[in-house]
C-alpha positions as CSV (number, residue, x, y, z in Angstrom):
1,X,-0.4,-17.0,9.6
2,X,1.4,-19.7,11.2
3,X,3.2,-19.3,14.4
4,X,6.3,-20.4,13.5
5,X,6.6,-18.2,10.1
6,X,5.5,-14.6,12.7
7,X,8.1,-15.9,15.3
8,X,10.6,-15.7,12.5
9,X,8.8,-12.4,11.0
10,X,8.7,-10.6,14.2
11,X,12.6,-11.8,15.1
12,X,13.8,-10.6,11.9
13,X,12.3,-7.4,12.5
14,X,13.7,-7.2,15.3
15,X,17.1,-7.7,13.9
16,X,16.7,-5.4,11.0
17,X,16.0,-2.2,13.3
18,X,19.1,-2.8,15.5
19,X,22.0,-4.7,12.9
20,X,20.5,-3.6,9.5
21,X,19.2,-5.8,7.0
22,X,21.9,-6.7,4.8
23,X,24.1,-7.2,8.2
24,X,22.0,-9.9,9.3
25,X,21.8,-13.4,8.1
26,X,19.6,-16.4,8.0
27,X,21.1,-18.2,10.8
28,X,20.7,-15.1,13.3
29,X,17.1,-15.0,12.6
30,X,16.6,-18.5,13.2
31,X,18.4,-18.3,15.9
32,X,16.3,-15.1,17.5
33,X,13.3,-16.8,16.2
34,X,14.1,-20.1,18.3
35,X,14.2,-22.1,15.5
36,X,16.8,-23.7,13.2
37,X,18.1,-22.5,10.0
38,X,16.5,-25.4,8.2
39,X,12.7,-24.4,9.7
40,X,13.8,-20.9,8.4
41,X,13.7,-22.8,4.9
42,X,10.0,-24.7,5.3
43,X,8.3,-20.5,5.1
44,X,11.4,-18.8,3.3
45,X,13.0,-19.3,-0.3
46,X,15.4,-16.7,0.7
47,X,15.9,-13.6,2.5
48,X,14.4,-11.2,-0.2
49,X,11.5,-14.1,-0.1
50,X,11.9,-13.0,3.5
51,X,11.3,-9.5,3.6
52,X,9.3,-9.3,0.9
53,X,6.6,-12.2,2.9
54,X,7.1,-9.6,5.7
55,X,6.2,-6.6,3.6
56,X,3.3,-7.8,2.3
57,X,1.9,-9.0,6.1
58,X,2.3,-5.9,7.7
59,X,0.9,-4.1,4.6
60,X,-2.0,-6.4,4.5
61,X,-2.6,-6.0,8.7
62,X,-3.0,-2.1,8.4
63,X,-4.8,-2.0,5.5
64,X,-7.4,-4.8,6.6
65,X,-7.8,-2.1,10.0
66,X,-8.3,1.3,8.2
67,X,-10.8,-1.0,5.6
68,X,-12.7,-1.9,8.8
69,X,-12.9,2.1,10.4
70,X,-13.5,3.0,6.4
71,X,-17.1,0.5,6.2
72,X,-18.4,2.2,9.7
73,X,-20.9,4.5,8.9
74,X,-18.8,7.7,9.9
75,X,-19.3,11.4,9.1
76,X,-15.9,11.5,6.5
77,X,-14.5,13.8,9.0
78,X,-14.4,11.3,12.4
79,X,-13.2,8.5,10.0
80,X,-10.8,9.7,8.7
81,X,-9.5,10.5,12.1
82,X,-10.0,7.4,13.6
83,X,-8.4,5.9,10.6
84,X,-5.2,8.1,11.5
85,X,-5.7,6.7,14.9
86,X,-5.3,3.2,13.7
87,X,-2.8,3.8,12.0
88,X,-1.0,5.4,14.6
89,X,-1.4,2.5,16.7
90,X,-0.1,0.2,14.2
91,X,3.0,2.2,14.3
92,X,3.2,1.8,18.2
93,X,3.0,-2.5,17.7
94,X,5.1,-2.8,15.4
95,X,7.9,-0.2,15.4
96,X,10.8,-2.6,14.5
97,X,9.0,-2.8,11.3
98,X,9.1,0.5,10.5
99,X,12.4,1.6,12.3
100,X,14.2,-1.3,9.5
101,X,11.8,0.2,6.8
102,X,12.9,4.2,7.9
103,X,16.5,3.6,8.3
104,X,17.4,1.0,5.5
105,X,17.7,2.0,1.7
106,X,16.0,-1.5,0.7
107,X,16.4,-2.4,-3.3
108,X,16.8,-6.0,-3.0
109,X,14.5,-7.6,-5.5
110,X,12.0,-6.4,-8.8
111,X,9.1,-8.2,-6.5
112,X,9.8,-6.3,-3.3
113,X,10.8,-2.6,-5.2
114,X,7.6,-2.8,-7.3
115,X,5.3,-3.8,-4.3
116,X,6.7,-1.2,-2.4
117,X,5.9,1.8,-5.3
118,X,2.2,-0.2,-5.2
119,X,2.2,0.7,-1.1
120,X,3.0,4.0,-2.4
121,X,0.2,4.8,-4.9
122,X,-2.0,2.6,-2.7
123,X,-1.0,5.1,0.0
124,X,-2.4,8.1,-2.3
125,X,-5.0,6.9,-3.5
126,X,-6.2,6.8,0.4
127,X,-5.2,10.2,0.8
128,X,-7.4,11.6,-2.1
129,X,-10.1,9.4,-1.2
130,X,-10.4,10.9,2.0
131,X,-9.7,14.5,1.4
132,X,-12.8,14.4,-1.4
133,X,-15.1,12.9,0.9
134,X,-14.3,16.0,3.5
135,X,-14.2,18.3,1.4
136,X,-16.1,17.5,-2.3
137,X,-15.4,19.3,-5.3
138,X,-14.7,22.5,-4.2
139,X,-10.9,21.5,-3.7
140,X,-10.2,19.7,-6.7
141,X,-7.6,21.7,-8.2
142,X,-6.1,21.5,-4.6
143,X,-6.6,17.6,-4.0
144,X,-3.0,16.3,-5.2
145,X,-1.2,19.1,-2.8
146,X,-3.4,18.6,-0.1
147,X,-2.6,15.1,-0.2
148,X,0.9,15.5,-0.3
149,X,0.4,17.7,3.0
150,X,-1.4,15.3,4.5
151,X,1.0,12.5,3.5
152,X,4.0,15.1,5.3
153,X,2.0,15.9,8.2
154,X,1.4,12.0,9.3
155,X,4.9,11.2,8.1
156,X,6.4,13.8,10.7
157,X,4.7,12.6,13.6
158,X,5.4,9.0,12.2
159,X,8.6,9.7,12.2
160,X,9.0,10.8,15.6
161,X,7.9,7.9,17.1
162,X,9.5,5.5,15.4
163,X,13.2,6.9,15.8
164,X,12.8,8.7,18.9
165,X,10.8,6.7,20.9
166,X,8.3,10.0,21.6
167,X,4.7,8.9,22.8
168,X,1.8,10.8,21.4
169,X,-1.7,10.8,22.7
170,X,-3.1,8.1,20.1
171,X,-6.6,9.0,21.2
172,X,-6.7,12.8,19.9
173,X,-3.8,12.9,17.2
174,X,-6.5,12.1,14.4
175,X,-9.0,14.4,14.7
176,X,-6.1,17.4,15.6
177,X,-4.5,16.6,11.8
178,X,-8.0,16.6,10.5
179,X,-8.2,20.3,12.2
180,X,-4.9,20.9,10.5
181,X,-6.3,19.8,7.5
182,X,-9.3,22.0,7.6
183,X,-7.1,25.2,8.4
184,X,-5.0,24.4,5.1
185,X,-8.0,24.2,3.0
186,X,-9.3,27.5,4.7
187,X,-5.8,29.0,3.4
188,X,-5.9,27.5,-0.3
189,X,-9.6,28.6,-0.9
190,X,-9.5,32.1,1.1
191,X,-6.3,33.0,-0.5
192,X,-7.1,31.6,-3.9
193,X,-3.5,29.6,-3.5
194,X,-2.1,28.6,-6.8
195,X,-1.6,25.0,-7.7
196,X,1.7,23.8,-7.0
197,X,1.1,19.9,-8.1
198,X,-1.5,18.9,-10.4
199,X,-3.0,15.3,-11.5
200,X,-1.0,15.5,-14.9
201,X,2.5,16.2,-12.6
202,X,1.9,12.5,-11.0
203,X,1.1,11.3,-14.4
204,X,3.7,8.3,-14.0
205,X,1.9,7.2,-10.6
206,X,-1.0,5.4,-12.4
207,X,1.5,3.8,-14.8
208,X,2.1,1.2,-12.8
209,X,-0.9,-0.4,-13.4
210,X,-0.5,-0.4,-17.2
211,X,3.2,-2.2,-16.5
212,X,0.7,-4.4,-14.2
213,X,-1.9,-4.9,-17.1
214,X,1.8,-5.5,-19.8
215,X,2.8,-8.1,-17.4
216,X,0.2,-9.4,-17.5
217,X,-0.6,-10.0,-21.3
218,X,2.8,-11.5,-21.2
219,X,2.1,-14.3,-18.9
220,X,-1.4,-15.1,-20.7
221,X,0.4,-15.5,-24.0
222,X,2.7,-18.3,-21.9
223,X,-0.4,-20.4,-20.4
224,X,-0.7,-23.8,-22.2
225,X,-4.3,-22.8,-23.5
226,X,-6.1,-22.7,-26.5
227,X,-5.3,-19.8,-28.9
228,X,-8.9,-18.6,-29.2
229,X,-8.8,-18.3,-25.1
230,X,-5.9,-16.1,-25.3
231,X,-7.7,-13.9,-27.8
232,X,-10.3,-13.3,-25.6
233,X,-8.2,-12.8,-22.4
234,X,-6.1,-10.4,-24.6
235,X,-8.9,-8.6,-25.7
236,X,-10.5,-7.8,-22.1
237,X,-7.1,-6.9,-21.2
238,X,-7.0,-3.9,-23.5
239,X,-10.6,-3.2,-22.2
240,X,-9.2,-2.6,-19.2
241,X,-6.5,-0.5,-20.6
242,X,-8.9,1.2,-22.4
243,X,-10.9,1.8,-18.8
244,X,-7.8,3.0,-16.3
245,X,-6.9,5.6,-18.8
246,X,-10.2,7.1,-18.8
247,X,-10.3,10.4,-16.2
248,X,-13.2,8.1,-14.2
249,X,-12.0,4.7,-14.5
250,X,-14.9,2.8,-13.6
251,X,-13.4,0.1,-11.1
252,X,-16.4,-1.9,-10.7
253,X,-16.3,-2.9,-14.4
254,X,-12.4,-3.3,-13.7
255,X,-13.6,-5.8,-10.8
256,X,-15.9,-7.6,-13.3
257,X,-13.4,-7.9,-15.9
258,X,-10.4,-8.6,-13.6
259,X,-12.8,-12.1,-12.7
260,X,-11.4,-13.8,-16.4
261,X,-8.3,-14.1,-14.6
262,X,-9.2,-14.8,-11.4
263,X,-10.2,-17.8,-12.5
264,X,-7.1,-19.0,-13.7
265,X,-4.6,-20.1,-10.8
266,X,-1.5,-19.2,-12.6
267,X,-2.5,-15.9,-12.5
268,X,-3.5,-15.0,-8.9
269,X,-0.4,-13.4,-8.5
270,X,-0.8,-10.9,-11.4
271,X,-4.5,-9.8,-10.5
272,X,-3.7,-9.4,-6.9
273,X,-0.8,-6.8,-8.1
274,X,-3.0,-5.3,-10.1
275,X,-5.5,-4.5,-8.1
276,X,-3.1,-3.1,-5.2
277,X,-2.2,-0.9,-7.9
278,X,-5.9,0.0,-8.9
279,X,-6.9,0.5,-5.1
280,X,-9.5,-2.2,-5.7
281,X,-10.9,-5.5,-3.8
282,X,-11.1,-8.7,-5.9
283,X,-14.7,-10.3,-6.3
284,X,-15.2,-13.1,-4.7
């Protein structure tokens, strides 16, 4: 990214934490930034353009890192630890991120509210991912609570260091919430725990990606293109409809497919969404 654009990203941050977002304007981020308001323009549309640039960075910078500790060749248990440890240590860098994200009620935009429920479901779908390679099938019925426990325990200790400044051994915090982890599981399975949340509960979670896939089919009918090539566009579309509905969704056929539209410049936008939503990398 260029240096100018962070200095204004990290200044606004900076300026969200302490005055709030909607108490801080333009010209006081330029200003922090060392920059004029007009330079503010030459990266920024506005400041939901703004926040929602600064969103997507920081989502993209800690997802790049777990993706890297994720392709090691790790036991599942160690990863996932040093995947909490990354984590962790993103929180550390960038704290006036995530004090503006914990302390402001943000709804300024459809782009930045719907990428932020992707961050969401992109966040599960890690969670589950994780917790099946630990543990396989023998927690199935268990996976969507164990996730959400998971999701509470990191949150907690997240928490505390973002508001009140505590530090926390970054080194051994992974592998002592995998340990937590494994004691919880212990409990459900010894016990023979009822289900408290099951897949069809979160039902709504995976519609996002058929409002994704809607959206899209409405742009497609707008592109000045033959009628025949919107047919076929259309019809790989419901394919994939067809696919992400399925109990197994096969995502490398998704991947294949979503390369129609990759193709097609005017629709980056829409297949990048749509595969945050999916929890899926774009071919190449």
């Amino acid at each position: 990214m260029n240096e100018k654009k962070m200095k204004l990203i990290e200044a606004g941050m900076r300026l969200f934490a302490e005055k709030g977002y909607h108490n801080t304007s333009i010209q006081e981020i330029a200003s922090e930034a060392g920059v004029s308001k007009g330079a503010f323009y030459l990266y920024f549309q506005s400041k939901e353009d703004f926040i929602t640039t600064a969103f997507h960075f920081y989502h993209d910078e800690i997802t790049e890192q777990i993706k890297q500790v994720s392709e090691q060749n790790l036991e599942p248990r160690e990863s996932l630890a040093k995947q909490i440890e990354v984590i962790i240590a993103y929180i550390y860098e960038y704290k006036d991120f995530l004090t503006m994200q914990l302390r402001e009620n943000i709804s300024i935009g459809e782009d930045t509210d719907t990428f932020i429920r992707q961050m969401k479901m992109q966040n599960f779908h890690w969670l589950r991912q994780n917790i099946t390679a630990i543990y396989g099938e023998k927690i199935a019925p268990y996976l969507v609570d164990i996730s959400i426990q998971l999701d509470g325990l990191m949150n907690g200790y997240f928490k505390w260091i973002v508001i009140d400044d505590i530090s926390i051994d970054r080194t051994i915090i992974g592998a002592y919430l995998v340990r937590r982890i494994d004691d919880i599981v212990k409990g459900l399975l010894d016990r023979d725990e009822i289900v408290i949340i099951t897949e069809k509960n979160i039902a709504d979670l995976y519609q996002d990606g058929e409002q994704q896939l809607a959206d899209l089919k409405e742009k497609v009918h707008k592109l000045q293109i033959s009628q025949e090539k919107v047919k076929q566009l259309i019809d790989v579309i419901d394919i994939i409809l067809i696919e992400i509905r399925k109990d197994e969704p096969q995502y490398m056929m998704i991947q294949g497919l979503l390369v129609h539209f990759q193709r097609i410049p005017e629709l980056k936008k829409e297949c990048e969404s749509i595969a945050r939503v999916l929890d899926i990398d774009l071919l190449d």
